[in-house]
N, C-alpha and C positions, 0 to 999 in steps of 0.2 A: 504494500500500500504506500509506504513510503515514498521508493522510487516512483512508482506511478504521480504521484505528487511534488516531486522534482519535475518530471517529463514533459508534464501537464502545465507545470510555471515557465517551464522555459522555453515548450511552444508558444504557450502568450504571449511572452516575451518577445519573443520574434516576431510574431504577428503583428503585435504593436509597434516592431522597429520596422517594419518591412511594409506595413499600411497606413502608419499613421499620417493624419493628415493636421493641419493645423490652421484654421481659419480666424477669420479676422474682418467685422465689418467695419465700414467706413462712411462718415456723413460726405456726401458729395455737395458740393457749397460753390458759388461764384467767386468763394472767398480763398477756395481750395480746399483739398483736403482735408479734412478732419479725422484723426485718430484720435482714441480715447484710454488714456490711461485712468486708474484709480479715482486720480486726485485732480483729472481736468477741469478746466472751464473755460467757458468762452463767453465772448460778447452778445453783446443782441443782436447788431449785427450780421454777427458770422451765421447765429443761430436763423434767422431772417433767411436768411439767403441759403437756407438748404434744399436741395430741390429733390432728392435720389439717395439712394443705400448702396452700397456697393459691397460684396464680399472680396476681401483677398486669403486663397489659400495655397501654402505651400504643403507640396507633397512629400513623403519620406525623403526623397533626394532633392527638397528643398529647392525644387522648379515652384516658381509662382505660378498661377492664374489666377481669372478669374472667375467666380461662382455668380450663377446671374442671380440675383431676388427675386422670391414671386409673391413674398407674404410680408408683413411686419405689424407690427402695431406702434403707436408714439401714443407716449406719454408726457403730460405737461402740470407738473404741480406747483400749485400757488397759493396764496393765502388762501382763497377760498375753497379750496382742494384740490383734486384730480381730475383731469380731464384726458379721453384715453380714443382715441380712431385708429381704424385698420384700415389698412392699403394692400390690395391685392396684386401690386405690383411691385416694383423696386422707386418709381415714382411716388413724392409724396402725393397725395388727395389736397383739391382745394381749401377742404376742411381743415386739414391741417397747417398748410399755408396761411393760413388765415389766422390760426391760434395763434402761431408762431410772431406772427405781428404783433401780435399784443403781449408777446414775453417782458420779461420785466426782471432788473437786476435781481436774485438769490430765488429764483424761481429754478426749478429742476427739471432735465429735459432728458426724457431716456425711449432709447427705441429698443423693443426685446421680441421675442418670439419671431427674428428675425429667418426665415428660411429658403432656403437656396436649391438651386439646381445643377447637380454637377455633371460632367462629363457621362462620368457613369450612369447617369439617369435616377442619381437617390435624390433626397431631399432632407440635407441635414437642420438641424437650426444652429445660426450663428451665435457666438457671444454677444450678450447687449453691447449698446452703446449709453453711456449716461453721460451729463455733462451738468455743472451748474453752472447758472448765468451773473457774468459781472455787467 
């Protein structure tokens, strides 16, 4: 049983070194890219001017592409709460164009349940993106 349990960790093992993929999505802006670490933020602005989601993923040998969007949701909280719209595509919705107007410095801005369409024909979902607004 043992060895079986070595055998079985180190085919995972492999599998995840030999398939792993590592994705990455991205606010697409007039203003440029937007990546998002932990601790970002942005203007209004930048926030303003986002039109599109974009994935980037690299493959186990660390080739890029990219993954197209077919789904997301945005979130937008402010004093008054939450306000939340889905897009079925990698384009934002007017609706949300709209919210976006009316962002306001320490207002919270996160796009999640972002999912993608890859080569292979899966559809994973991407890491959010969050931002707060200065």
């Amino acid at each position: 049983m043992k060895s079986f349990l070595i055998y079985a960790g180190i085919f995972l093992l492999q599998s995840f070194w030999c398939c792993a993929q590592n994705f990455r999505a991205v606010a697409v802006s007039s203003a440029g890219v937007l990546m998002n670490n932990s601790t970002d933020s942005i203007t209004g602005h930048e926030a303003r001017n986002i039109s599109a989601l974009n994935a980037l993923v690299t493959d186990a040998k660390k080739n890029p592409f990219r993954g197209k969007v077919t789904a997301f949701k945005m979130s937008v909280y402010d004093q008054a709460g939450g306000h939340v719209f889905d897009s079925s595509s990698e384009m934002l919705t007017p609706e949300m164009k709209e919210q976006l107007q009316k962002i306001q410095p320490g207002n919270k801005l996160y796009f999640e349940y972002i999912r993608t369409e890859m080569l292979d024909g899966s559809h994973p979902f991407v890491p959010a993106l969050g931002f707060t607004i200065r």
